[in-house]
matplotlib code that plots the C-alpha trace (Angstrom):
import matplotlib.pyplot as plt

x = [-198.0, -201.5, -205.0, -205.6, -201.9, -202.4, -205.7, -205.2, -201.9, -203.9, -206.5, -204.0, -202.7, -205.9, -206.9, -203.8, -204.4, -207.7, -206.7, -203.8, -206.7, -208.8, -205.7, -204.9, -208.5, -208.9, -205.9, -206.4, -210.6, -211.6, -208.8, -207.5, -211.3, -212.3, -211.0, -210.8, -210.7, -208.0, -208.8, -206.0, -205.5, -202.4, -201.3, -198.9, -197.1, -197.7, -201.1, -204.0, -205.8, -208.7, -208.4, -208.6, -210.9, -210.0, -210.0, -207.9, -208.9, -205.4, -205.7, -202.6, -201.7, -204.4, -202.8, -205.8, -206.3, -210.1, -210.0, -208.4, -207.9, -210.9, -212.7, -211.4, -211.6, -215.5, -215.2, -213.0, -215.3, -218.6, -216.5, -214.6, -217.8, -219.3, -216.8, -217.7, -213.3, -212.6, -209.3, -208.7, -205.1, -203.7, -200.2, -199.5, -199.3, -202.6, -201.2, -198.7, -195.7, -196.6, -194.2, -194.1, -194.7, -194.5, -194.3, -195.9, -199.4, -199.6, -200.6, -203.7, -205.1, -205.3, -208.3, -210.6, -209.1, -209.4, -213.1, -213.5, -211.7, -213.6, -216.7, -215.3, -216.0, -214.6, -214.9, -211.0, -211.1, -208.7, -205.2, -202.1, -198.6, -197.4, -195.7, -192.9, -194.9, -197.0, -193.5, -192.0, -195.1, -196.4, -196.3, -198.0, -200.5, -201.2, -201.2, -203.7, -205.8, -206.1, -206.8, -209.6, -211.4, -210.5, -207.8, -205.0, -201.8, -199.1, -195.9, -192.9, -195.4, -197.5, -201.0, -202.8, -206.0, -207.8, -210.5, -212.0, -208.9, -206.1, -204.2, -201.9, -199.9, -200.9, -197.3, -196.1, -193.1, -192.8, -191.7, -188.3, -187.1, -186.8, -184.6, -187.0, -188.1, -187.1, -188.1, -186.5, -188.8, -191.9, -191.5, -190.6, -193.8, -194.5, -194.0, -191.6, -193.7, -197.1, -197.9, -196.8, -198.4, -196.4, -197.8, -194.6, -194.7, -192.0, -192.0, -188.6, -188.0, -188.4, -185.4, -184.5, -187.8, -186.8, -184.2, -187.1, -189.9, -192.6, -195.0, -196.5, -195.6, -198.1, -197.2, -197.6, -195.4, -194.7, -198.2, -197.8, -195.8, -198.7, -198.3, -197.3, -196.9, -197.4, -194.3, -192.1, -191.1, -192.4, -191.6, -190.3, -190.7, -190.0, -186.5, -187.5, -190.6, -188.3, -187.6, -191.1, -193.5, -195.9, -198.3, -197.1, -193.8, -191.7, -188.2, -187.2, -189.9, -191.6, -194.5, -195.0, -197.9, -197.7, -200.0, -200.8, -202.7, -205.6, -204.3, -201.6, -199.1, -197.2, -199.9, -203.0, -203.0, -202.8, -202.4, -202.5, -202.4, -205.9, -206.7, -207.0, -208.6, -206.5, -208.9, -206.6, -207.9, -205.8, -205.1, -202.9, -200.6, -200.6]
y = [0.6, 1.1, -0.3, 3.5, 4.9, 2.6, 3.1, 6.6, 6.0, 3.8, 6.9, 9.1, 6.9, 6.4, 10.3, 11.0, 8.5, 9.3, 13.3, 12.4, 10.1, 13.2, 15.7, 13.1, 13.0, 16.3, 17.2, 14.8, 15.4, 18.4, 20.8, 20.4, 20.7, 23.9, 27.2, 30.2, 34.0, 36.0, 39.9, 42.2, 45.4, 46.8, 50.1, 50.9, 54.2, 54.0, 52.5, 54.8, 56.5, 56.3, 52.3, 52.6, 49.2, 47.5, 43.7, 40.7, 36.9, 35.0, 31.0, 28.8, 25.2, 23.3, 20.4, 18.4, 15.2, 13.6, 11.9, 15.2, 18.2, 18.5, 19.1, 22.4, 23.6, 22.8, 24.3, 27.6, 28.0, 29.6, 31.6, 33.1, 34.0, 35.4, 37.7, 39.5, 40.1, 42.2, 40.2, 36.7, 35.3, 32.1, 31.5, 27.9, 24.1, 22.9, 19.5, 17.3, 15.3, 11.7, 9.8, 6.5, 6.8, 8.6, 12.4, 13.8, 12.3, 14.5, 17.2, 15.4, 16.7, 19.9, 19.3, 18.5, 21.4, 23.9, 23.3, 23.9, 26.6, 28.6, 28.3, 31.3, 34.4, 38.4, 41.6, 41.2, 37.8, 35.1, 35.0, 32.9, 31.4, 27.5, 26.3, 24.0, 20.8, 22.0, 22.6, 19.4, 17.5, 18.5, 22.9, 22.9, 20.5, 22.6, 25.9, 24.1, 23.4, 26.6, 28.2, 26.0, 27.2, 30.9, 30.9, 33.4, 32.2, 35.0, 33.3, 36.0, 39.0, 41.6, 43.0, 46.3, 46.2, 49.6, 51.4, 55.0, 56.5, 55.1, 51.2, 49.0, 45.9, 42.4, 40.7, 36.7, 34.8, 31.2, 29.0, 30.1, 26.9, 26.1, 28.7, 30.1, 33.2, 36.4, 39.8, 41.8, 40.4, 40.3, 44.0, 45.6, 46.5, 48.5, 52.0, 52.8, 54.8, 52.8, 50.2, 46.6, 43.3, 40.2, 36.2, 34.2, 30.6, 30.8, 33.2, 33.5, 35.0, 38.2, 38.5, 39.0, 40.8, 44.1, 44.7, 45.6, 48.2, 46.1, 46.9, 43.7, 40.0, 37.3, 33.8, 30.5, 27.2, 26.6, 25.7, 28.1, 24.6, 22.8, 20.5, 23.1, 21.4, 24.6, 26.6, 24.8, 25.8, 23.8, 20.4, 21.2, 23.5, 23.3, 25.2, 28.7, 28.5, 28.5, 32.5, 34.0, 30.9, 32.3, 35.6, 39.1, 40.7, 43.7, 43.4, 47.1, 48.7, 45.2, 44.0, 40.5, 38.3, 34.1, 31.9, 29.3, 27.4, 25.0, 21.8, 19.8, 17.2, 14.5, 13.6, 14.5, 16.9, 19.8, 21.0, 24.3, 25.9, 26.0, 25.7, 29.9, 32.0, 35.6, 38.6, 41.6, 45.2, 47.7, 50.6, 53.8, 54.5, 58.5]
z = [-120.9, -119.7, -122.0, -122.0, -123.0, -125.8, -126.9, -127.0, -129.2, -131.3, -131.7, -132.3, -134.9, -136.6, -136.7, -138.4, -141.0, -141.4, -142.1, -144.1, -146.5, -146.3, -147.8, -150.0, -151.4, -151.5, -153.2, -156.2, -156.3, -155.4, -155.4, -159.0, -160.0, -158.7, -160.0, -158.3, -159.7, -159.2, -159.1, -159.8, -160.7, -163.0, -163.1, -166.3, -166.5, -170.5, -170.6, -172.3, -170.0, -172.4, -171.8, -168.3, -166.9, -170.2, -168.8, -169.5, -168.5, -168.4, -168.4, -168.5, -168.8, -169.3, -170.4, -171.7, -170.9, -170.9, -167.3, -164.8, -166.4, -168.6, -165.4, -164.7, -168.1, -168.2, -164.6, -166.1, -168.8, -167.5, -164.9, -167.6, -169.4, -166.3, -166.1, -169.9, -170.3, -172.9, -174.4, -173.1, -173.3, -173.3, -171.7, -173.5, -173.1, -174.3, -174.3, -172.9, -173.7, -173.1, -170.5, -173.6, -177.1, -179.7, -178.7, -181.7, -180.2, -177.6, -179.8, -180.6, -177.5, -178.7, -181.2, -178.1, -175.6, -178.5, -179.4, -175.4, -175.2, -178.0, -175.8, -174.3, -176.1, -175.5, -178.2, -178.4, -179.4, -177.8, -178.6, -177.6, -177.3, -176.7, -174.5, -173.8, -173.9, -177.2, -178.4, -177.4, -179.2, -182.4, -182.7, -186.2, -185.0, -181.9, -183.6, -186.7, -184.1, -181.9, -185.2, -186.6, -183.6, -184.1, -181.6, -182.9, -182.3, -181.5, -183.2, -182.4, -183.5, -182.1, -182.4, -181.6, -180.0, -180.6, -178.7, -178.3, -180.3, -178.2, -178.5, -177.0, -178.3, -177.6, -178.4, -177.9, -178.3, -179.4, -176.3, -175.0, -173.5, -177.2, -178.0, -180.5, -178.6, -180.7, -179.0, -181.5, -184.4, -182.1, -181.4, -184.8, -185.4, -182.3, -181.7, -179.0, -176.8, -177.0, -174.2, -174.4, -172.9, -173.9, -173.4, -172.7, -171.6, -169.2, -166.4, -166.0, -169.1, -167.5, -166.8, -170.5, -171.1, -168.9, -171.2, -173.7, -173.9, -172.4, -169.4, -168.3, -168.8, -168.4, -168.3, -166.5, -166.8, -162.8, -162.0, -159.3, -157.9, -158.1, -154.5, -152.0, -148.7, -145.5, -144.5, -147.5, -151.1, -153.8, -154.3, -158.1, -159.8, -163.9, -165.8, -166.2, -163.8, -160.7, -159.8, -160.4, -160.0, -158.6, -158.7, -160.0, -159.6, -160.5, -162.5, -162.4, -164.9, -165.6, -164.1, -164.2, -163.7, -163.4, -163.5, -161.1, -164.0, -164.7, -165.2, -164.0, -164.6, -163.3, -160.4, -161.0, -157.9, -156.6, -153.2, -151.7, -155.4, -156.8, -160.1, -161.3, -163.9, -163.5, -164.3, -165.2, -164.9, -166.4, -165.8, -166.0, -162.7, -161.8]

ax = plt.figure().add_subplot(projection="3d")
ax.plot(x, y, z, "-o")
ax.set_aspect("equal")
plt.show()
């Protein structure tokens, strides 16, 4: 082999290297910390024309831990603001389930993620639902906490939100992977003709959710898969986050929208799957 065949190997060699360090980098410094906005528009046979532009910010599994993903909350946080939402919602897991130790710790990152969170602000207030890890930690603690900081928690219930004469229902079930999910209860409330946007954790649970009244689903869960490698399917994807992980679907009448998330878990990484705060604008399809 030549001095120049194998010098050129050897730069081959060391360019790769060098890009993978560079993807590597940016995947676990920069991507997870920069959120982007997603615009979308909704269209609901059944939503008040006289609500028309009402507007939603959706944020989702933030899982709050001070070292990585504190940064995109404080990140989330003036972008969300910026935007002047009407409602904001959020789609669960404020905290994690820690890998050693006692479980019920976990929710003690909820104090800290709650008093950030309520730096947001919208006339409609902020309301959500846990998630499996909240769940799988400490739920009163995390639900105690959320509300300290004016947080409304939607625990199996619904809520109308009222303007200019004309409503629709803000509804949330408790996490589903824990087989505490009641539609039936979290609908009783709710007139049978009047528009319906539900907060569950788990995307997936759409599937159940058609079989209900309900116009638009928001959730998040999958973190969008979180390290998305080009031309390839997720590396994993969680139970119930695995058929709609990603972006906004339609399950016969249903729409559903999931979110790719703030946070992440596992490795502190994310690659092709920004960080995302979802701004909603809704509207009534003609």
């Amino acid at each position: 082999m030549s001095l120049l065949k194998t010098t050129r190997r050897r730069f081959l060699f060391a360019s790769a290297a060098a890009g993978a360090l560079a993807l590597a980098g940016d995947a676990v410094l920069i991507a997870p910390n920069r959120p982007r906005i997603v615009r979308q528009d909704f269209y609901l046979r059944r939503w008040p024309e006289r609500l028309n532009g009402f507007t939603i910010a959706l944020l989702s599994d933030f899982h709050f831990d001070p070292l990585f993903s504190v940064h995109p909350l404080h990140a989330a946080i003036p972008m969300v603001n910026a935007l002047h939402p009407d409602l904001i919602v959020l789609a669960g897991d404020f905290v994690t389930v820690p890998t050693f130790g006692d479980d019920r710790k976990g929710a003690l990152a909820a104090d800290p993620c709650a008093a950030l969170l309520r730096q947001m602000s919208a006339p409609y207030g902020l309301w959500a639902v846990l998630g499996n890890h909240d769940e799988g930690t400490d739920y009163k603690h995390v639900t105690r906490a959320l509300q300290a900081q004016n947080i409304q928690v939607l625990a199996n219930q619904s809520q109308p939100m009222e303007r200019d004469g004309a409503r629709f229902w803000l509804a949330g079930v408790n996490d589903v992977l824990s087989k505490t999910a009641d539609l039936p209860k979290t609908l009783r409330r709710v007139p049978a003709d009047e528009a319906v946007i539900l907060l569950a954790h788990e995307p997936d649970y759409a599937d159940e959710v058609v079989k209900f009244p309900i116009d638009l689903q928001l959730s998040g869960h999958s973190h969008g898969g979180q390290v998305r490698l080009p031309f390839l399917p997720p590396l994993y994807l969680p139970k119930l986050g695995e058929k709609y992980f990603w972006g906004t679907y339609h399950i016969g009448p249903l729409t559903l929208h999931t979110s790719a998330g703030l946070g992440t878990i596992g490795v502190p990484a994310r690659l092709n799957c920004p960080p995302e705060v979802t701004l909603l604008t809704m509207k009534k399809a003609v």
